[in-house]
N, C-alpha and C positions, 0 to 999 in steps of 0.2 A: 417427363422433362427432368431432366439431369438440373442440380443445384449449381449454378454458377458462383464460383468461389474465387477472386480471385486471392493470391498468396498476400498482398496488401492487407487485407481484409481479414485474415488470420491472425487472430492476438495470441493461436497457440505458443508459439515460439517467444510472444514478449511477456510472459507467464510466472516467469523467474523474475523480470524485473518491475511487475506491477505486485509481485507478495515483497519482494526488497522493500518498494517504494511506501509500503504498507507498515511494514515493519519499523519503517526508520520516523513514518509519523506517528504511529501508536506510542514509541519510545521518547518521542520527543516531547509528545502531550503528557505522557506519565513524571519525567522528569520536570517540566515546567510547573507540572500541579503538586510536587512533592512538598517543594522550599513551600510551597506557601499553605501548606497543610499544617508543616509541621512548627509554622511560627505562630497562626494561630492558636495552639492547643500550650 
């Protein structure tokens, strides 16, 4: 039996924009914990 696929169901192509979407919350988590890092110390 052949793999039924269909092109919906491929997140190859939305690939680029789930490492963006990644990128922009790591950065946003990094920034928000900075201020409050550095008013602690």
């Amino acid at each position: 039996m052949e793999p039924r696929k269909t092109s919906k169901a491929n997140l190859e192509n939305k690939r680029s924009l789930f490492f963006q979407t990644g990128i922009v919350i790591a950065l946003a988590a990094v920034s928000f914990r900075m201020p409050v890092r550095f008013e602690l110390q």
